[in-house]
N, C-alpha and C positions, 0 to 999 in steps of 0.2 A: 504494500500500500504506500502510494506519495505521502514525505514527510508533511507535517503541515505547513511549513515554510514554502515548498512548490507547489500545493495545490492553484489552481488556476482557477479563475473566479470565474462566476456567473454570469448572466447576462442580465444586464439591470430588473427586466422585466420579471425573471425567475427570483431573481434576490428578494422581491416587495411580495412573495409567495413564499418565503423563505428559504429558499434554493441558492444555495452560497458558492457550491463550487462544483467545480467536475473531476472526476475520480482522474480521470486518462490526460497528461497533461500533452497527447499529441494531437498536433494540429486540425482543425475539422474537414472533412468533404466538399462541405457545402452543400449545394442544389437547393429540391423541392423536393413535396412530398404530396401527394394527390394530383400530380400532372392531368390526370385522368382517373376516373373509381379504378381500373383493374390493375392500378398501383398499388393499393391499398384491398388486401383483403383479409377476412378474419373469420374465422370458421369457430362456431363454440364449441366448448369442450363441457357436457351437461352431464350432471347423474342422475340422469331420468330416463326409467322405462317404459315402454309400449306394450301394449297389450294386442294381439293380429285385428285387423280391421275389420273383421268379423264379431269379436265379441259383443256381449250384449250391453246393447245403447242404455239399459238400465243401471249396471252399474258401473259402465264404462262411460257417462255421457259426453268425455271431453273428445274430439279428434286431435288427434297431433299428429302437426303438419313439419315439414323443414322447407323453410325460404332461402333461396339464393337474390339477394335484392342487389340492385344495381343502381346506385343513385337515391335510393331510399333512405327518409329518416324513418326508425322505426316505429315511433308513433303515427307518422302519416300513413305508413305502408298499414297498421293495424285499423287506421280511421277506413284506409280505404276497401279493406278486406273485409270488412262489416260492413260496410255501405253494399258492398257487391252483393253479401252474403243475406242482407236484411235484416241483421240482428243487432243488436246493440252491443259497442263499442264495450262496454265493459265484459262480454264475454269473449271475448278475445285475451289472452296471456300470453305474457313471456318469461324470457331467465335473466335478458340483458338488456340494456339499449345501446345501439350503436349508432355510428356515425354517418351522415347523408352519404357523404363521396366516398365510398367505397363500394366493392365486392364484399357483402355480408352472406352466411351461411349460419344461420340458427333453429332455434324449434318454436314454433308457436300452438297452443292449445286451444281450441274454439268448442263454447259448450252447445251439443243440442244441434249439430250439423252431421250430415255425411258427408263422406270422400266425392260422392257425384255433384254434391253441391257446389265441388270450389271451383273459383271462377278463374279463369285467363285473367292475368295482370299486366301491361306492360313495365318491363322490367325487371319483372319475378318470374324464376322458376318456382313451384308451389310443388311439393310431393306430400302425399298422404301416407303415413307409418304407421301408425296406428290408432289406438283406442288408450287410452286412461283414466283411474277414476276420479281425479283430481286437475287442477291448472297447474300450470309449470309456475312456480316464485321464482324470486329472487336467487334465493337459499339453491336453488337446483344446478345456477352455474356454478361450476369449478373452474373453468378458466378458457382462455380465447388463444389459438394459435394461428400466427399473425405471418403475412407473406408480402415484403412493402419492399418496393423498389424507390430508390431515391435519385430523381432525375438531375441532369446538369449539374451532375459533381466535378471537383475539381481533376486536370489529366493525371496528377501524381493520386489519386482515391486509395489505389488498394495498396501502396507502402503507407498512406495516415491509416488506413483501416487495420492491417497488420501491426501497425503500432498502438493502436486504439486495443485491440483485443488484448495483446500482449501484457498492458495495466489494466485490463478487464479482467482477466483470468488468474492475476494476481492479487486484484481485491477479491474475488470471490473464494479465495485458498489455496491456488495452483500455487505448487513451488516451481517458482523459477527464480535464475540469477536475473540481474537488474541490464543484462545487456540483451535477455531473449536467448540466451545460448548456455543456461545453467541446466540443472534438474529442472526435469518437468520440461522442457522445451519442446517443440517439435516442429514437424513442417508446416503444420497446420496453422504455426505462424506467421508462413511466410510465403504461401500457396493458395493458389486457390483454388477447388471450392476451400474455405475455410470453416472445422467442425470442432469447435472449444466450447467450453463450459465455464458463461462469463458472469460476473457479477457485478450488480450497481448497488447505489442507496436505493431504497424503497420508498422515493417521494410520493409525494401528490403529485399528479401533473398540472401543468398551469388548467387544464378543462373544470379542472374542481373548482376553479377559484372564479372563475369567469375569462375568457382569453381576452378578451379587445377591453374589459369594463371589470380587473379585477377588485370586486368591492367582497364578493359575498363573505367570504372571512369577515373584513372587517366590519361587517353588520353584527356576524354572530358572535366577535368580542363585547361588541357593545351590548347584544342581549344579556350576554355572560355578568355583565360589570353592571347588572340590573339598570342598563339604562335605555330601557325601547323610545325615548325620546331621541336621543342620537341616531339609533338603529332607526328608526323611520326618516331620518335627515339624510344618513347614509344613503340609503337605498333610494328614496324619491328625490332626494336635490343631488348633493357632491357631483357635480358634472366632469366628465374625462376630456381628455384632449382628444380623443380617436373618436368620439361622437358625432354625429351629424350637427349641425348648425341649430337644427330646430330642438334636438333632444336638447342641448347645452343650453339654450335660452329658459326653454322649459325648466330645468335643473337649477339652472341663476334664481327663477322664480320665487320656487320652492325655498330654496337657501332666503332669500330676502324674508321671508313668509317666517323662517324659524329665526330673521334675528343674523345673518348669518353672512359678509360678503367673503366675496373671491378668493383674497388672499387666506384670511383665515380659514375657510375653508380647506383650500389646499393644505393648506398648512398641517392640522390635524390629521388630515387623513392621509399624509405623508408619515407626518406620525403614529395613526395607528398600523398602519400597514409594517412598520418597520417595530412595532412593539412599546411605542413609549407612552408615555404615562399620562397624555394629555386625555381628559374624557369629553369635553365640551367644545363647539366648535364656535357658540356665543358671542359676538362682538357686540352685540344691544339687546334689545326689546324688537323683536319682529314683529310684524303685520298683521300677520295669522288671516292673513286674506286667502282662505283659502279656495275660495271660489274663482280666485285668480289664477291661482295655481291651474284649479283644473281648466280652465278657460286656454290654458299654454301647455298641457301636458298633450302631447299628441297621444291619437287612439292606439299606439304600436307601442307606447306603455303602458298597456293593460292593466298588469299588475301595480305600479305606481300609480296610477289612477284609482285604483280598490282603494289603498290606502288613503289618500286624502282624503277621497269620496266620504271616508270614515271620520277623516277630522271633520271636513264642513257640516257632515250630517249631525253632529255633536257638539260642531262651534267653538271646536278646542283652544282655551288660552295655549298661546305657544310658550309663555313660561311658565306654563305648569310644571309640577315637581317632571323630574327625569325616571321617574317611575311610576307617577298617576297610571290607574288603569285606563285612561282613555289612549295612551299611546300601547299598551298591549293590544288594545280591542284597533286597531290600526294595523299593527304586525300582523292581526291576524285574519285579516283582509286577503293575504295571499294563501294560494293551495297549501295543505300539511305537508306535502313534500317539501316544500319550498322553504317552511319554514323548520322544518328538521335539516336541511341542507345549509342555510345558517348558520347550526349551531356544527354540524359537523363540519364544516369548511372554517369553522373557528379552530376545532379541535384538530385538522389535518394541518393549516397553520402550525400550529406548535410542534405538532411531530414534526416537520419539515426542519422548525429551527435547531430540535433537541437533534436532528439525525444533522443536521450540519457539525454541529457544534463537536458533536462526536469527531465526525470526520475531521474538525479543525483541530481536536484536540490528538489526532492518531490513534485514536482507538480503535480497536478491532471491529469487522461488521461480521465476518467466517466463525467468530468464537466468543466467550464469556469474556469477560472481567468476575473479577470480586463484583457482587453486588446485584447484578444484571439477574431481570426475568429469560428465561426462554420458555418458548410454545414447542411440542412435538409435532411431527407432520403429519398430514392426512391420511391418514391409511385407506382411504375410502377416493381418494384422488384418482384421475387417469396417470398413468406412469410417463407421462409426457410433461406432468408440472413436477417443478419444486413448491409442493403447497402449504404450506404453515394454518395449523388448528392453534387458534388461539384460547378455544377453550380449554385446553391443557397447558397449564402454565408450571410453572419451577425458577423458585427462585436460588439464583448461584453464591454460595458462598464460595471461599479461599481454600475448602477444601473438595469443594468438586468443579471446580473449573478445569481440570484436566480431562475429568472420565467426560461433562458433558459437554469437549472440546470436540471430544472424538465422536462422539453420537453429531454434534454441528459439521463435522465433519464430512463424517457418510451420510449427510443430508437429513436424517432423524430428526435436530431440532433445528430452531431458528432465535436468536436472541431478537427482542423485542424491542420496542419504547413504547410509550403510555399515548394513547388516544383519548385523556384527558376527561372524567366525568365524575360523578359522586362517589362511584363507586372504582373507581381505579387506587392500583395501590403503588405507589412511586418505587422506583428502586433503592436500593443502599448504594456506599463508596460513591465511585466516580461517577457514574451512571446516575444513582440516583441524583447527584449533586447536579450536573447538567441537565436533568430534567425539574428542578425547581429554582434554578437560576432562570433559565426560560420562561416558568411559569410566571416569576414572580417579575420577569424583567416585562410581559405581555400585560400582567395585570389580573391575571385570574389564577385560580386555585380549585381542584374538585370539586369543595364544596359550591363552588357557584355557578354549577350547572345542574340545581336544583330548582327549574325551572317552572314557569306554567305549561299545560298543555305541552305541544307537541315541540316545544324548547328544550322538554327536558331531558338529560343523557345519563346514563348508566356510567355511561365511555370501557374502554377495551384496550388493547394492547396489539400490537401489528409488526409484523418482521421486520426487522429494519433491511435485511439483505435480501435484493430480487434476482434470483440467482435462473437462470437458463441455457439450453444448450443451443447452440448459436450458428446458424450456416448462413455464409455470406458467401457469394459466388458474385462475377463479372462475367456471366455468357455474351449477354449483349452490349457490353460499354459501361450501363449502371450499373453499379449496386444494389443487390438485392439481399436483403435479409429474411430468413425465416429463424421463428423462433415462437414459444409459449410461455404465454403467463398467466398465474393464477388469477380470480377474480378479485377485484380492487386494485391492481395493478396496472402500468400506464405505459402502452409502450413508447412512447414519446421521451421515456422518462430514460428508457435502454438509448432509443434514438439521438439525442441531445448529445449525447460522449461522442457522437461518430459526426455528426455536421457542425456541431459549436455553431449553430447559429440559435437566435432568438425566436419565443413560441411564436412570433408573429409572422416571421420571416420564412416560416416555411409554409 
């Protein structure tokens, strides 16, 4: 692993997500990435079974289908596959959602149809599999195996790329000497096709946070620090630079309406984004006109229009306390999703800085310290992931860091950090000490995500090492990489080591 003296920094926009540095300090590719969907494709990896398409519609009522979508976001492709089908949107399932521009391959479950029923889609292959007595969840992906080709890289690509993997395969365990030609070396670092077994940190990807308008964190600090007055400022005014002209006007509005201009604005939420201590964006006594507001919020704000919608209906003083119930009953103006993504993009925030910090400070991601939780792996996985079960946890002390070096080792466990909630329990030694320097440098602490409603979090513990077997080949000029990752995990996040460019840029 780079000492932390030569780790190479981030790209600003990753930094204000917490994303500090890059494992591999060789140079990037460059290019793009969705030149076209069949650049990007991703096939899931489920553990869900079927039942033969014959079984009985009584206790089998669901069909499950697998789509090949092309160009599809996956909620449009479900809106539209229920419009065909005549049934209602909500009997439609899935295990994931994915991304418009790509080659997607997944399962979906439709209750109360036959196989003869499904329709011709343009752009979907649609196959019927079988029968089950249940809808596919969440909980049913294990993980996505990803095939992305990255276009108009640079001519020298596959010496960065061989050198990229070389510090890849040595954060994730591989011994090697520091010149690529110790123990452990092989051709495969220097050939291609290339088939090693590489490892990153286990970030968030910038998607979690928002890509062109990363606010959503910083909302769900503010809910965290009991103050949905801010969190409704955040999310309805603080206007970005990458915004359309008309959203930023709208946004100015809103900010006027709380009391609130420009600079200050900024200001703050420069500082929350980066963790400091500032809670209020306040430079007077707003307007609270908020009839204005909506008069300037265009209709492609949807959800920032629910909100207001809530203050005018109520008339709200805008200096009311920063935790009056009338700024919850505001917040809650948006879908539960929305508002559990919040608090979890609050709580991915901090892991991102506690797994920085780690890596700034050289600590191991392959193995224990004194101190450190690890999770066991999935025995229940397809053998294609490296999966971590985080419901089996273990904490390490000084005298088993060796034995559960070696189980981290042969991929059995995975050491952790805290995804931040009531019920989470901090580490000891080093680890623990970096995960409440962070908390306390962010401004929240377990306890206060004891939240209302759908704010409130448990929180959990998450691998910090995303470890995968990796083939990258040049048949045709680009780079292509195939490789798999469990669910929660971002392949953008493997991606960023090999182009070093910025989430936008690509």
């Amino acid at each position: 692993m780079a000492a932390p003296d030569t780790l190479r920094e981030a790209h600003p926009t990753e930094r204000a997500v917490g994303i500090e540095h890059y494992v591999s300090d060789a140079d990037g590719i460059g290019g793009r990435l969705r030149e076209s969907p069949e650049d990007f494709r991703v096939r899931e990896l489920e553990a869900f079974d079927a039942e033969p398409l014959d079984a009985d519609t009584g206790s089998y009522p669901e069909l499950v289908i697998r789509a090949t979508l092309r160009d599809w976001d996956t909620n449009d492709f479900a809106r539209r596959l229920s419009d065909a089908l005549g049934v209602s949107r909500e009997r439609v399932s899935w295990a994931g959602t994915k991304d418009k521009r790509a080659v997607t391959t997944q399962l979906f479950t439709v209750r109360g149809v036959d196989a003869a029923d499904l329709p011709e889609i343009r752009g979907a292959e649609i196959e019927a599999l079988g029968r089950a007595g249940r809808s596919l969840s969440f909980g049913d992906l294990a993980g996505n195996a990803f095939e992305i080709r990255v276009a108009d890289a640079v001519d020298d690509a596959p010496e960065r790329v061989a050198a990229a993997v070389r510090d890849l395969r040595r954060f994730a365990g591989g011994a090697e000497g520091a010149d690529g030609e110790g123990p452990g070396a092989d051709a495969a670092d220097r050939e291609f096709p290339i088939d090693a077994t590489v490892g990153v940190p286990n970030y968030f990807g910038q998607q979690r946070f928002g890509s062109r308008r990363p606010v959503t964190h910083v909302v769900g600090l503010a809910i965290a620090r009991n103050d949905p007055r801010e969190a409704v400022r955040l999310y309805a005014g603080n206007p970005s630079e990458t915004e359309p002209d008309d959203t930023r006007a709208a946004r100015d509005r809103v900010d006027a309406a709380f009391g609130v201009d420009d600079a200050v604005a900024d200001g703050v939420a420069d500082s929350d984004a980066a963790g400091g201590a500032e809670r209020s964006a306040a430079d007077g006594t707003g307007d609270g006109d908020w009839a204005a507001c909506l008069n300037a919020i265009p209709g492609k704000l949807r959800f920032e229009r629910s909100m207001v919608h809530r203050l005018a209906d109520r008339d709200v003083d805008p200096d009311a306390p920063a935790d009056h119930d009338d700024w919850w009953h505001a917040l809650e103006a948006v879908p539960s999703n929305l508002q559990r993504l919040f608090v979890n993009a609050a709580q991915s925030f901090c892991f991102n800085r506690i797994v920085s910090e780690r890596l700034r400070r050289g600590l191991p991601f392959d193995r224990p310290v004194a101190g450190d939780a690890v999770c066991f792996a999935d025995g229940d996985a397809p053998g294609e992931l490296y999966a971590p079960d985080t419901d089996r946890l273990q904490r390490v002390d000084a005298d088993r860091v060796e034995v559960v070096s070696r189980h981290c080792e042969r991929g059995r466990a995975f050491v952790t950090a805290p995804l931040v909630g009531t019920e989470t329990e901090l580490g000891d030694g080093e680890p623990g000490e970096i995960e409440r320097e962070v908390l306390a440098d962010v401004g929240v602490e377990p306890g206060d995500f004891a939240l209302p409603g759908e704010f409130d979090s448990r929180g959990t513990r998450r691998a910090i090492l995303l470890r995968t077997d990796l083939d990258v080949s040049f048949a045709d000029g680009d780079p292509r990489f195939g490789f798999a990752l469990p669910s929660g995990s971002y392949a953008t996040v493997l991606l960023r080591e090999f182009t070093k460019r910025g989430p936008l840029d690509l």
